[in-house]
PyMOL commands that place a pseudoatom at each C-alpha (Angstrom):
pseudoatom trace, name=CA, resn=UNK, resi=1, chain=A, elem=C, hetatm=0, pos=[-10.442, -14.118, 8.137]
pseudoatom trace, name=CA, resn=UNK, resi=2, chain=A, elem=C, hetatm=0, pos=[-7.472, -14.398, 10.452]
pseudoatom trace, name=CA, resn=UNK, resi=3, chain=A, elem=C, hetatm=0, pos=[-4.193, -14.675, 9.715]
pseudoatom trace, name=CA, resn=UNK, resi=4, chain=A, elem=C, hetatm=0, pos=[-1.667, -17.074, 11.041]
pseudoatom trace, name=CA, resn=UNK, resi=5, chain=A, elem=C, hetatm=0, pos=[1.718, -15.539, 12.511]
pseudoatom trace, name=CA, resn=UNK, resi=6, chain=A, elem=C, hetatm=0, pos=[3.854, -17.116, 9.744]
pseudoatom trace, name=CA, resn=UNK, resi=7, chain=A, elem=C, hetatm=0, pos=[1.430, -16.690, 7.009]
pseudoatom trace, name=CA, resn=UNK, resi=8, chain=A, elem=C, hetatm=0, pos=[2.264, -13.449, 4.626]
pseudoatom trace, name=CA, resn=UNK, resi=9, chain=A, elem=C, hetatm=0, pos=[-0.577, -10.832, 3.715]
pseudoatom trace, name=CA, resn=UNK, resi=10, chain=A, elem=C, hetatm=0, pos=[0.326, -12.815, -0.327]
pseudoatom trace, name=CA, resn=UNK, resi=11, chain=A, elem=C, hetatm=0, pos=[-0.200, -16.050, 0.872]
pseudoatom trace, name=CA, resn=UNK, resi=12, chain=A, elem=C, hetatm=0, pos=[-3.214, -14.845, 2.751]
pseudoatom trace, name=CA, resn=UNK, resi=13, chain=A, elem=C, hetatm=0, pos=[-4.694, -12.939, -0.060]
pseudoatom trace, name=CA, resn=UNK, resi=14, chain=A, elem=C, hetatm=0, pos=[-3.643, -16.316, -2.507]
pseudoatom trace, name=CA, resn=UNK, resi=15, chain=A, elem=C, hetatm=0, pos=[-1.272, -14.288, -4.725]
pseudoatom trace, name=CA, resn=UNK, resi=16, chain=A, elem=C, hetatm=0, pos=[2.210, -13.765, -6.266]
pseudoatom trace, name=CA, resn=UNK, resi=17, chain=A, elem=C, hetatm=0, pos=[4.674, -12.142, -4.168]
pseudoatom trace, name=CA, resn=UNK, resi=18, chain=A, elem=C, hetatm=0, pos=[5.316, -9.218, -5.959]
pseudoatom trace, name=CA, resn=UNK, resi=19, chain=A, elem=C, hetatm=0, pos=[8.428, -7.482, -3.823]
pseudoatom trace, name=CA, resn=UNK, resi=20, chain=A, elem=C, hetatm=0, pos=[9.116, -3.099, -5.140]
pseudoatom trace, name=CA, resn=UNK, resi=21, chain=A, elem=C, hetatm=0, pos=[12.480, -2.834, -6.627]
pseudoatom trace, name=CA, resn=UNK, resi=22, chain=A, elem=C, hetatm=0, pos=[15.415, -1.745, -3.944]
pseudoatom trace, name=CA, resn=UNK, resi=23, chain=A, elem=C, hetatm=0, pos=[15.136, 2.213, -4.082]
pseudoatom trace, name=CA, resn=UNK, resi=24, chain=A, elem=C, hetatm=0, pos=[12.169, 3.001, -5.747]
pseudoatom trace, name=CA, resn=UNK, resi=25, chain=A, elem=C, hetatm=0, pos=[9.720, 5.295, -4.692]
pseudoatom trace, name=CA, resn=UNK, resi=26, chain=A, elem=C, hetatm=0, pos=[5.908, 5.022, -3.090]
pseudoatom trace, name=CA, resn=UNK, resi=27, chain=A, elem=C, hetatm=0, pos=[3.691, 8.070, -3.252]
pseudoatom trace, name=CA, resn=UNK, resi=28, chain=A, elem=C, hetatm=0, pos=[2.750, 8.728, 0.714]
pseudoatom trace, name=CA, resn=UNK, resi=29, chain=A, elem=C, hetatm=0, pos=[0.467, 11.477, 2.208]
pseudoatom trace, name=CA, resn=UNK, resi=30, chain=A, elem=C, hetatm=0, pos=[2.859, 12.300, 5.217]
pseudoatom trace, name=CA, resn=UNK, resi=31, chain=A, elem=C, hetatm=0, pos=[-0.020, 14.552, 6.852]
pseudoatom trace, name=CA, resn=UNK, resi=32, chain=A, elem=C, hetatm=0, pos=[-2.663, 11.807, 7.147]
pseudoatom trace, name=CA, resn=UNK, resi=33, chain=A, elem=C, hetatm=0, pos=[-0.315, 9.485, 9.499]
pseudoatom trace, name=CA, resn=UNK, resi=34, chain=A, elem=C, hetatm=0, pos=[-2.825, 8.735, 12.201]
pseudoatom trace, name=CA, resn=UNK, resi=35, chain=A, elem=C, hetatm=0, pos=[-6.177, 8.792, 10.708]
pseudoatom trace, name=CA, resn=UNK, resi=36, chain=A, elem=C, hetatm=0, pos=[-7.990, 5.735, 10.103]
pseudoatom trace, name=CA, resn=UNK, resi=37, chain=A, elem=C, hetatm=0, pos=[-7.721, 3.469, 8.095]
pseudoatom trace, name=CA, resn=UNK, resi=38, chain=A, elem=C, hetatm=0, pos=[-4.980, 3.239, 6.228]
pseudoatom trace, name=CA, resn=UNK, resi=39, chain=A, elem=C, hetatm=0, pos=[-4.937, 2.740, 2.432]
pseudoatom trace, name=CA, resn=UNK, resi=40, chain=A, elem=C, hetatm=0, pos=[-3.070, 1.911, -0.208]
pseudoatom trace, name=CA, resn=UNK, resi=41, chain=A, elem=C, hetatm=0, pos=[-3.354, 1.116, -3.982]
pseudoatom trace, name=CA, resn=UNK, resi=42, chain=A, elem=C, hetatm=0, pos=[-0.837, -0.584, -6.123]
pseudoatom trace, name=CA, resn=UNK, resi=43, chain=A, elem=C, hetatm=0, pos=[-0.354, 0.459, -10.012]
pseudoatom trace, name=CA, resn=UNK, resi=44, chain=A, elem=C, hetatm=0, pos=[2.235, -1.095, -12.372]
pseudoatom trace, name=CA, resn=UNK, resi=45, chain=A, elem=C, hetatm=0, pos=[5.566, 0.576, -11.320]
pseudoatom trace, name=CA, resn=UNK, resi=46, chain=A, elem=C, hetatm=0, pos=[7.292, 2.733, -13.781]
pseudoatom trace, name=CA, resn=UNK, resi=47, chain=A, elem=C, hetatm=0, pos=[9.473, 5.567, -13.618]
pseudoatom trace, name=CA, resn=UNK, resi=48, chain=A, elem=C, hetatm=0, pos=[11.753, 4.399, -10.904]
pseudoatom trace, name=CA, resn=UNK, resi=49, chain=A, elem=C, hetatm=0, pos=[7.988, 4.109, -8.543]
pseudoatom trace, name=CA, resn=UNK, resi=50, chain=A, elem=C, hetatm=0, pos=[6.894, 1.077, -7.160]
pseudoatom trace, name=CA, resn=UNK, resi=51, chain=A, elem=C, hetatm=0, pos=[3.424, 1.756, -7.908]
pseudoatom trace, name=CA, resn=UNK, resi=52, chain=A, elem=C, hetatm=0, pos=[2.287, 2.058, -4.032]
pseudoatom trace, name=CA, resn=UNK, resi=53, chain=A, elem=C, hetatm=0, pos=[0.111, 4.995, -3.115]
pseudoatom trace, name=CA, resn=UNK, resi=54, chain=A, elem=C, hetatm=0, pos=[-0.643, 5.304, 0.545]
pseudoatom trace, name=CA, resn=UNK, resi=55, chain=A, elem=C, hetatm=0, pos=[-2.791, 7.605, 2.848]
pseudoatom trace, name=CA, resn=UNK, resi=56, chain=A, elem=C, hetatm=0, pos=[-4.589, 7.404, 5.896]
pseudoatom trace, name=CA, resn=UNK, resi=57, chain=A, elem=C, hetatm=0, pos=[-8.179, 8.409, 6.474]
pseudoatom trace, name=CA, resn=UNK, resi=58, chain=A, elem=C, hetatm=0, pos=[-11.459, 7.953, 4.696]
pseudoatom trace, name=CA, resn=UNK, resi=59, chain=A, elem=C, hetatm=0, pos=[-11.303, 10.269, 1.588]
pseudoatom trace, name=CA, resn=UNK, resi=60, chain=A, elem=C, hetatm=0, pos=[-8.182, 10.423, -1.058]
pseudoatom trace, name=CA, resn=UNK, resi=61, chain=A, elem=C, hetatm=0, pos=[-7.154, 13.682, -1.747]
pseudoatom trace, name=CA, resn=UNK, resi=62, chain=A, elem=C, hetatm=0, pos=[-7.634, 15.060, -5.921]
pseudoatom trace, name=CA, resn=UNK, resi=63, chain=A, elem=C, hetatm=0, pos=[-5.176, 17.589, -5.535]
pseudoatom trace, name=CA, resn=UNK, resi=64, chain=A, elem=C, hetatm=0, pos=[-2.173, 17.295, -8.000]
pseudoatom trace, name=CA, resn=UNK, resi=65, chain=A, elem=C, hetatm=0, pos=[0.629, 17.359, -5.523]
pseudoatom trace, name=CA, resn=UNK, resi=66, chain=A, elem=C, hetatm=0, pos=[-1.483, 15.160, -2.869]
pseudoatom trace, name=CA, resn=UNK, resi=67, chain=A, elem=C, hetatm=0, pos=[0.962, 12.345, -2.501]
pseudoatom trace, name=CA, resn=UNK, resi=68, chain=A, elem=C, hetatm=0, pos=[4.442, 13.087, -1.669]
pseudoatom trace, name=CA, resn=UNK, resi=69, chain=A, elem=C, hetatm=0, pos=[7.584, 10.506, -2.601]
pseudoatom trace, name=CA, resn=UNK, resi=70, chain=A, elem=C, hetatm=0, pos=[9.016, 8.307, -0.583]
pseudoatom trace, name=CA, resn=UNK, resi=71, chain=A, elem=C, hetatm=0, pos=[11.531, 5.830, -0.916]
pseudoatom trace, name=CA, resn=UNK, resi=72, chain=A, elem=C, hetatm=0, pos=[10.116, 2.324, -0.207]
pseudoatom trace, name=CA, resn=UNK, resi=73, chain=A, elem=C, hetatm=0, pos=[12.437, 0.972, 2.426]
pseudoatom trace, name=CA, resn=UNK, resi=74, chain=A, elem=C, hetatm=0, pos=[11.678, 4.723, 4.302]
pseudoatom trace, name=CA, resn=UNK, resi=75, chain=A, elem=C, hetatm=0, pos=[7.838, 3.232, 4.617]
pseudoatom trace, name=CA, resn=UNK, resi=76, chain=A, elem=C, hetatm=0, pos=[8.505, 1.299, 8.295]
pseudoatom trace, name=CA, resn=UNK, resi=77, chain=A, elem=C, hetatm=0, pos=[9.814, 4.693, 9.511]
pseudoatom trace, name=CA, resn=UNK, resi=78, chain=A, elem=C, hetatm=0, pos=[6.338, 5.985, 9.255]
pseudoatom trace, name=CA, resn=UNK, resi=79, chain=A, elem=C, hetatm=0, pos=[3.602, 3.480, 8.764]
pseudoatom trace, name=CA, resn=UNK, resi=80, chain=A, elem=C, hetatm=0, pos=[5.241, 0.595, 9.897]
pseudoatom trace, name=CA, resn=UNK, resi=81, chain=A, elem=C, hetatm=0, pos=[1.998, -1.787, 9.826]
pseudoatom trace, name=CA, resn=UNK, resi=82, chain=A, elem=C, hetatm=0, pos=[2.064, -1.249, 5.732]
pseudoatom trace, name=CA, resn=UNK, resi=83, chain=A, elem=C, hetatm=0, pos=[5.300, -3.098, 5.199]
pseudoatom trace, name=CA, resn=UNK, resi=84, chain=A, elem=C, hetatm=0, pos=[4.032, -6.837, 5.010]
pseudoatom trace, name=CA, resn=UNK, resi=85, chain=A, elem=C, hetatm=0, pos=[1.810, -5.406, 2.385]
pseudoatom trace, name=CA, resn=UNK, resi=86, chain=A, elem=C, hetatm=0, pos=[3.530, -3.816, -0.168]
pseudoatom trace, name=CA, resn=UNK, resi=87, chain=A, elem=C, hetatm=0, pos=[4.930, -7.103, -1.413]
pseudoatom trace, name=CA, resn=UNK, resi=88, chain=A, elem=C, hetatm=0, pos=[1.098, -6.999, -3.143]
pseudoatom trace, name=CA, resn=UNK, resi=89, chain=A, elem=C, hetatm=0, pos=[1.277, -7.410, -7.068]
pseudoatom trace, name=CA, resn=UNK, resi=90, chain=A, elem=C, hetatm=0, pos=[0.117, -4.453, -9.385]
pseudoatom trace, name=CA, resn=UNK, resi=91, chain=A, elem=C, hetatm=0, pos=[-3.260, -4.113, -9.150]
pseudoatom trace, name=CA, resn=UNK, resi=92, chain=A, elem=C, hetatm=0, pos=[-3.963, -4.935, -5.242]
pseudoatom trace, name=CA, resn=UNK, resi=93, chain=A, elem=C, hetatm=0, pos=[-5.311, -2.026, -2.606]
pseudoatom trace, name=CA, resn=UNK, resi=94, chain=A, elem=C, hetatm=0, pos=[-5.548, -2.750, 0.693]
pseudoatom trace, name=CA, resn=UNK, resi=95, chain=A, elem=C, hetatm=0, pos=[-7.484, -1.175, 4.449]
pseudoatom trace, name=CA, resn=UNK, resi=96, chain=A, elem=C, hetatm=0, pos=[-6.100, -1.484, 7.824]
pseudoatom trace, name=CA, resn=UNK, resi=97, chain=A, elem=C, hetatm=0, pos=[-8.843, 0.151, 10.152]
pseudoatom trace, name=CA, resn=UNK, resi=98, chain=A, elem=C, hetatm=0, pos=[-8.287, 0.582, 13.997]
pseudoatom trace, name=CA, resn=UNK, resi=99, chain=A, elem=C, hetatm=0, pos=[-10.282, -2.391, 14.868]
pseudoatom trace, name=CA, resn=UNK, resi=100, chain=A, elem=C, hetatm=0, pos=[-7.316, -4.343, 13.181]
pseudoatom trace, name=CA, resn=UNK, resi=101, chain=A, elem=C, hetatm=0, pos=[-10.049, -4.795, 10.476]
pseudoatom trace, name=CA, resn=UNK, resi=102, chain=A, elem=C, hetatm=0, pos=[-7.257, -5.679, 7.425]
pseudoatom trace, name=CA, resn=UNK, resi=103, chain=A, elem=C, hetatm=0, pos=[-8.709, -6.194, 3.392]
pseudoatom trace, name=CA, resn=UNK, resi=104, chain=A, elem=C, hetatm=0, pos=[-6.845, -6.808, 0.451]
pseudoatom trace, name=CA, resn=UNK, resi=105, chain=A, elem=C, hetatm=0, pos=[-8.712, -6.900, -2.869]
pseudoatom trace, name=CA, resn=UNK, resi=106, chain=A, elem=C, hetatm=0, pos=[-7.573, -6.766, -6.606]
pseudoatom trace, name=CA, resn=UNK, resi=107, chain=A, elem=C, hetatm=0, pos=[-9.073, -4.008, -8.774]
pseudoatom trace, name=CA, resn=UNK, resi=108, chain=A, elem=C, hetatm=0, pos=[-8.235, -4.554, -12.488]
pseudoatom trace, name=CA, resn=UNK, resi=109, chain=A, elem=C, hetatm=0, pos=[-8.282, -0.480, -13.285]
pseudoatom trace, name=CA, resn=UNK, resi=110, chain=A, elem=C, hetatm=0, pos=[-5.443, 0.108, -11.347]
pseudoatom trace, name=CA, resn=UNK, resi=111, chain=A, elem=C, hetatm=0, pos=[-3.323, -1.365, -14.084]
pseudoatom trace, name=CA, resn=UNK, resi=112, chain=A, elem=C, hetatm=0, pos=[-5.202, 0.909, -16.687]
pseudoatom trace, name=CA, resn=UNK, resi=113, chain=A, elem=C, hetatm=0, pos=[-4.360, 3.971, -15.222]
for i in range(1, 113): cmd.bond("trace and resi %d" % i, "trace and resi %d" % (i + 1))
show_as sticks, trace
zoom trace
């Protein structure tokens, strides 16, 4: 599915804008910046988080200190193709893959965990 210029990745993906609060914090895997595709998972935020996990590659790390924070507004500095998506509600993921391949899907657990 393509998206129109002035369409938003919400209105694409038919849901809520959901915009993280001014100065909270994603969890970001600095050392995967440049491996494809990028990836990111939304829980509820708590805890002065956003919820947003993000890393880049095929495989997500299950070490304890695998993510590392970040403040939200800090995300354009390094992954600056993320932005338009982290106004995704709680519960959302999305893939960006090289071939400009973009998905956004809801996956109920997320807001379990």
């Amino acid at each position: 599915m393509k998206i129109e210029r002035e369409q938003t990745i919400c209105e694409w993906a038919g849901v809520a804008l959901d915009k993280p609060e001014c100065g909270s914090k994603t969890g970001i895997v600095l050392g995967t910046i440049g491996k494809r595709p990028i990836n990111g998972l939304r829980h509820k935020p708590e805890k002065g988080t956003c919820g947003w996990y993000i890393w880049c590659g095929e495989e997500i790390g299950k070490e304890d200190d695998f993510f590392s924070p970040l403040h939200v507004e800090h995300i354009v500095e390094y992954l600056s193709k993320v932005q338009a998506y982290l106004m995704l509600p709680p519960g959302d993921r999305f893939l960006i893959d090289v071939s400009e391949y973009k998905g956004v899907w809801y996956g109920e657990k997320l807001l379990n965990t």
